[in-house]
N, C-alpha and C positions, 0 to 999 in steps of 0.2 A: 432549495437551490435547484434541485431537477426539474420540479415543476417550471419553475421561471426560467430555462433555460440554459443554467451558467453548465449544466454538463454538458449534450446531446446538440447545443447551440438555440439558439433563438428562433428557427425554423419548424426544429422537430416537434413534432406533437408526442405526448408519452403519456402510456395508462403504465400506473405503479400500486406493483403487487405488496403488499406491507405482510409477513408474517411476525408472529410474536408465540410468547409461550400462553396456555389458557389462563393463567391466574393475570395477564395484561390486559385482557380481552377487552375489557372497559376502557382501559385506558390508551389503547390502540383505535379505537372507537372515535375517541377525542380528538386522534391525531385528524384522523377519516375527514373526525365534523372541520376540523380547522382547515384542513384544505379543500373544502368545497367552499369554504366561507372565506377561504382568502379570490375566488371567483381566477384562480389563474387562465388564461386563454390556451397557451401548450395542454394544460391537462385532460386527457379524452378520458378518462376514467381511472377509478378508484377501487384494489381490490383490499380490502382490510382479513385477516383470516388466520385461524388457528391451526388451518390446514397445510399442511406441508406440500401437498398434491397439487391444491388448489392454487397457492402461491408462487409454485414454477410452473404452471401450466403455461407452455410457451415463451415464456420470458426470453428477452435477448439478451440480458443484462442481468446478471445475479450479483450483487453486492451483499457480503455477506456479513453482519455484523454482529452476530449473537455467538457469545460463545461466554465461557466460566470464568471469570477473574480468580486471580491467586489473589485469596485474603489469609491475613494473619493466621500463621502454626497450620496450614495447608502447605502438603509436602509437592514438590513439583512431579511426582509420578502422579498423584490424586488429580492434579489441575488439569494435564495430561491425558489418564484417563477420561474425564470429564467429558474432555474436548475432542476427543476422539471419535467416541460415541455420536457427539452433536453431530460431527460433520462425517461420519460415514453414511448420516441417516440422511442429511441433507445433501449429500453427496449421491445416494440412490435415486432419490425426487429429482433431482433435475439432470441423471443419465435419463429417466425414464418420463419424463414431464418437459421440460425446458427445451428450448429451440437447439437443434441438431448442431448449429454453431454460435450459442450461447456463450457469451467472454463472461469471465468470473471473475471477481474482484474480493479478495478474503482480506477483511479487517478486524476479527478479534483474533486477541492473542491466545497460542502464540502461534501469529498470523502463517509466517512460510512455513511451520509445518502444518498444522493446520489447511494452508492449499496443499501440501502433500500428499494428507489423508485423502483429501478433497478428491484428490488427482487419480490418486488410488482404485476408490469405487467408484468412479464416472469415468471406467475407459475410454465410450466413446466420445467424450467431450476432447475435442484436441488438445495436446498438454499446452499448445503455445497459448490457449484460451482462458488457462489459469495462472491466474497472476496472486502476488500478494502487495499490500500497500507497504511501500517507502516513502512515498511521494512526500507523504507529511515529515519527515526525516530531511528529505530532499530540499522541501520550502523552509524547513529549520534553518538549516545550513544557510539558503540564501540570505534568509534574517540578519541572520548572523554577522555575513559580512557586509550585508548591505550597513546594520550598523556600525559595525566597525570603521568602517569607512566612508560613514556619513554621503551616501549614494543612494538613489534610489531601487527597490530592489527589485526591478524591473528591467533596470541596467547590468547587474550582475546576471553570470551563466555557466550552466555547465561544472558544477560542482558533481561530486557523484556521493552515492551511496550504496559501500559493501556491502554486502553478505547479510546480517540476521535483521529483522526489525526487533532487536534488544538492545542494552548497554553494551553489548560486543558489536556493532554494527562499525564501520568507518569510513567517516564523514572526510572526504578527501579534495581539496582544491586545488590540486598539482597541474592539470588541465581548467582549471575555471578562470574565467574573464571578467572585467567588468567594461562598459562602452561611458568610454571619454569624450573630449571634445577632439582628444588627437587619435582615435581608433579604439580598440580592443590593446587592453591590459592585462597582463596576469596577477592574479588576484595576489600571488604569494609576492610579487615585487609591488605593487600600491601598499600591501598592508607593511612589510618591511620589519616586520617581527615572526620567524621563522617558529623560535619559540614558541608563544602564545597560538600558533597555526597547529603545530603538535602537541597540543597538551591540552590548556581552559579551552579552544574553541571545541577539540574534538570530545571533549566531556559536557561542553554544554548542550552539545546537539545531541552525542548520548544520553545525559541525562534530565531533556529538556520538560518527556510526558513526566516526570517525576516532581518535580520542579511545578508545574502546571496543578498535579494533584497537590500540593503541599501548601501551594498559593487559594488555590480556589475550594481546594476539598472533596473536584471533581476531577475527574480524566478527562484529556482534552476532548469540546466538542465540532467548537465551530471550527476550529482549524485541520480537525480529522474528516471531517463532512468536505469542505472547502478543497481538502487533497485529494478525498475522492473523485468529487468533479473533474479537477486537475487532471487526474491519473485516466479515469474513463476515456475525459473528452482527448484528451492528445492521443490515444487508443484507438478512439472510433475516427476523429477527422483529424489526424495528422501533426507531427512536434515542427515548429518552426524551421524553416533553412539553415542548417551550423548549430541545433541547439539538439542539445540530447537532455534526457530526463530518467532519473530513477527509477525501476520497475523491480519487485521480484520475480523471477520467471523460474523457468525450468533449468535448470544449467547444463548446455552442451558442451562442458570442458575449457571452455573459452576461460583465459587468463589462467590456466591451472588449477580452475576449481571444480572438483569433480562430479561426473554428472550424476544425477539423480538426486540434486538437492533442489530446493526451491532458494534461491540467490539474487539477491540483488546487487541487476547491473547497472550501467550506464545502456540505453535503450533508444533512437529513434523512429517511430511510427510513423508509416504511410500506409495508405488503404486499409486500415486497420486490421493490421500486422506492425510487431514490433520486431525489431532487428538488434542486437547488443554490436555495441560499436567496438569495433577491431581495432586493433595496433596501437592501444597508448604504452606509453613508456610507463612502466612501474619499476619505482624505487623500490630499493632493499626495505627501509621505513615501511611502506607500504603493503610489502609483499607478504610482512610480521606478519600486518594489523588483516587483511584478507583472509590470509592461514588462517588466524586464529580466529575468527568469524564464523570463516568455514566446519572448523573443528567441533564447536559450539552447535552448529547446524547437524553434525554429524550424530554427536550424541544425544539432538533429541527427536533424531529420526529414529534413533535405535530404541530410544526410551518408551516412545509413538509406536512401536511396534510393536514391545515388550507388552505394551496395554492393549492389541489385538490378539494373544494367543486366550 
């Protein structure tokens, strides 16, 4: 998808750095031969590497997706530790390797802390320049209601996603619209079950990566790859007029959540810089599900930290 455009646009030419751990090194190799052999015209070069040096060297764009999954009878301080490690180390490489204003993009879990860590040991990297993925959370949601309401989901907008990229995360449509033939709709009066909006929708988009592995056997791909693009490209060139998009960022207190977590807001981008959109009305409902997001966020910052003494 980088290669061919769908992140950076159709214009940019991109050389993409591939790191991996040594025991992949073959198999990162494959990836190397398949994208020279798919002849893309954007791609100006190819670094494949086991180097961590070598990998950020210059980059403007760190996507970062390696990190430890929690597998069965693995305690969440172990997964934690794990991950901690990874990205303190990949967190040094690219203060001291990667382009001075290098945007960072953290996709393993668990992703916002994880850019916390991130955030951590790469002081000088701007904190507005680490982000974590929602986005895929984000396009969830739109699914969601696009099917619900037999619309295309193209037409629907503007839903948001709180706080954690977990099963505490909340998927909210109190602001989202869909475009009719007679204007902009709110989503919660077309669907006309209030219910169903508080309850199965907001556990199906909580519990959709779950659902995904239990279907397929994998963790999502295409659709986390697909959010990435999503997420970068509205970052580097701009979110639509009237449309805002999910972002985890840094939190400056905005809506009551307190700063120093990695949070996802509702977020418009221009000049690549993102901005968290002001003044929505939050419900009491709401304002639960945010809390306790945040709360979730809190304790495993503490936990994250617990694993650097």
């Amino acid at each position: 998808m980088i290669a061919k455009g769908a992140m950076l646009g159709p214009d940019q030419p991109v050389i993409i750095h591939m790191l991996d751990i040594e025991p992949a090194a073959e198999a990162l190799n494959g990836v190397k031969m398949e994208l020279i052999d798919a002849a893309f015209p954007l791609l100006k070069g190819i670094v494949a590497t086991t180097d961590v040096v070598e990998a950020c060297k210059d980059v403007d764009i760190a996507i970062m997706v390696g990190g430890i999954p929690r597998k069965e009878g693995m305690e969440r301080k172990d997964v934690m530790a794990k991950n901690v490690s990874i990205y303190k180390a990949q967190a040094s490489a690219l203060e001291e390797h990667a382009s001075p204003d290098c945007k960072v993009l953290v996709i393993a879990n668990p992703a916002n802390t994880n850019a916390l860590i991130l955030k951590e040991f790469a002081p000088s990297i701007p904190e507005k320049n680490i982000t974590c993925l929602t986005r895929l959370d984000h396009n969830r949601a739109l699914g969601q209601i696009s099917e619900k309401l037999y619309v295309h989901v193209s037409d629907v907008k503007n839903v948001i996603i709180w706080g954690n990229h977990s099963s505490s995360q909340y998927p909210d449509v109190n602001h989202a619209t869909v475009s009719t033939c007679n204007g902009q709709k709110s989503v919660r009066e077309l669907v006309g079950d209030d219910k169903w909006l508080d309850t199965e929708f907001i556990t199906t988009v909580q519990q959709r990566g779950s659902a995904i592995i239990k279907a397929r056997k994998l963790s999502s791909a295409l659709s986390a790859a697909s959010s990435a693009c999503d997420h970068i490209r509205d970052w580097v060139l701009g979110t639509p007029k009237g449309t805002w998009v999910s972002m985890g960022v840094y939190s400056d207190g905005s809506y009551g959540i307190p700063p120093g977590l990695i949070y996802s807001f509702p977020v418009t981008c221009e000049k690549g810089e993102w901005s968290i959109v002001q003044g929505l009305k939050i419900n009491e409902f709401s304002r639960g599900k945010m809390d306790s997001t945040a709360k979730e966020l809190i304790e495993e910052k503490s936990l994250a930290y617990s694993c650097l003494n």
